[in-house]
Residue, then its C-alpha position, 0 to 999 in steps of 0.5 A: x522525555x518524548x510524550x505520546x503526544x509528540x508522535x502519535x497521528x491526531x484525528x486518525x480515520x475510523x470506523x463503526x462497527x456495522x461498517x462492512x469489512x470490504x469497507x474498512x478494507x478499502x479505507x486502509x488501502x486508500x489512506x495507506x494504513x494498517x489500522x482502524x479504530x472503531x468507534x461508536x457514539x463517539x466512544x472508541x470500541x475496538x480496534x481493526x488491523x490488516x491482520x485482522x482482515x486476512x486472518x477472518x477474509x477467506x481470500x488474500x488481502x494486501x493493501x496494494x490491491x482492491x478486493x475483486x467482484x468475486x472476493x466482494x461477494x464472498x465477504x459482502x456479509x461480514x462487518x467491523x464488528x466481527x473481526x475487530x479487537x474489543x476493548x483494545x489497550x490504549x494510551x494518552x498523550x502524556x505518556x512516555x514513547x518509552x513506556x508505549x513502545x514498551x506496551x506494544x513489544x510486550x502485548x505483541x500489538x502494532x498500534x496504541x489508540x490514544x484516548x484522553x477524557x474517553x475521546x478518541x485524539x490519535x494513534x500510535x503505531x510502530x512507525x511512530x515509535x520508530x521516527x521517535x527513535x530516528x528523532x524525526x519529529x512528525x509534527x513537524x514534518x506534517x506542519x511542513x506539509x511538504x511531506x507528500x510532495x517528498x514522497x511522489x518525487x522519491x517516487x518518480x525517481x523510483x520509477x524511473x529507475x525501474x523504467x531504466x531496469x526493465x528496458x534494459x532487460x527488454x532489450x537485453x532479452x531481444x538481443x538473445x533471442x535474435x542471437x539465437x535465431x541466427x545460430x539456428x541459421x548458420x549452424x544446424x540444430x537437433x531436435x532436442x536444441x530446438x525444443x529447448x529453445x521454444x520452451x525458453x520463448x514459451x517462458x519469456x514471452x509472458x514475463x516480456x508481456x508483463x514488464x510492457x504493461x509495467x513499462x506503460x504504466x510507468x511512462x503514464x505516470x511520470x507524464x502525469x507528474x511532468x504535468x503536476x497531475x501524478x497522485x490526484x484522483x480523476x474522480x474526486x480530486x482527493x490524494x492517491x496513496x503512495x502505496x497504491x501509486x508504487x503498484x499501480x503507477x498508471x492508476x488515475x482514481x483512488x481505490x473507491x473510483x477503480x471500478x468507475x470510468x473517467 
């Protein structure tokens, strides 16, 4: 029988309940996760989720973007402890896997915090239950410690696959423009064909534009990767999240050091 323990994430982040929120936010998109528990004076208070911070955020909030200067300022004022859930259920870690999964498709909730002695030792979240599931051992996995390097050469082949898509598209996009310019030229055209084809450029233009600036980005991070230096923050050194990397590939600093110039 699988134990709590096995799977769960130990030592995970946390935060205090008079953090600000933008806080709390910025420190999920970092990390990559959706959950925070919070803890004061070394005892677990609540728990904080993504959801929670979209549904009490009056502004969209996703985990692959930092907050704006606007957005910023209309939340400056909220904390932690205003939006968190009290006195969350918790597990320990000798707790069946069966019996936690059970808890959490029961009360609907997508984390167990793991508590032991009322100490705070790890957290439990469905992509855990689900590697138990899988049979995937992620102490294992994480004594690796070759778990990342995986996940940025996945990466860089998933870029490089989108590189290949978008230059295809790009070129197929040209193809049929020049195309018709050369009907134009050849053979006479009404007014209503071409008001037709300036409202088809009128479209394509932009989308062109959008898939240039992700076709740069993309080939910045893969000479970043060709040079060991994919997923490192300029600033502070500490690991880029993969999230963040698959939306912003041509990102060199990690979501605390956006705002800063290199």
């Amino acid at each position: 029988m699988h134990t709590v323990g096995e799977f769960m994430t130990p030592e995970p982040k946390t935060i205090e309940p008079e953090a600000p929120a933008l806080a709390a936010l910025e420190l999920m998109i970092d990390e990559g996760i959706r959950h925070l528990p919070v803890v004061a004076h070394a005892r677990l208070v609540g728990i904080l989720s993504l959801d929670d911070l979209r549904a009490a955020l009056p502004f969209a909030v996703s985990i692959r973007r930092p907050p704006g200067l606007e957005e910023r300022e209309i939340a400056r004022e909220l904390s932690v402890g205003e939006m968190m859930t009290h006195a969350p259920l918790t597990t320990t870690a000798k707790t069946s896997v069966g019996d936690a999964a059970s808890l959490l498709a029961r009360m609907r909730i997508g984390c167990l915090p793991v508590v032991e002695g009322g100490r705070l030792v790890g957290i439990l979240s469905e992509t855990d239950v689900l590697r138990s599931v899988a049979g995937l051992d992620s102490k294992d996995e994480r004594r690796a410690g070759d778990v990342r390097a995986r996940n940025l050469a996945q990466l860089v082949g998933e870029l490089r696959a989108e590189r290949n898509r978008i230059l295809g598209n790009l070129g197929r996009a040209q193809e049929a423009d020049r195309e018709l310019i050369e009907e134009e030229r050849e053979i006479p055209t009404d007014l209503g064909d071409k008001a037709a084809h300036r409202a088809q450029l009128a479209v394509d233009e932009p989308l062109a534009e959008l898939s240039s600036r992700r076709l740069e980005a993309i080939e910045h991070a893969l000479e970043r990767a060709a040079k060991g230096r994919l997923g490192t923050c300029e600033k502070c050194g500490r690991p880029i999240p993969i999230a963040r990397l698959r939306a912003v590939p041509g990102t060199v600093f990690c979501v605390r050091h956006a705002g800063e110039a290199s």
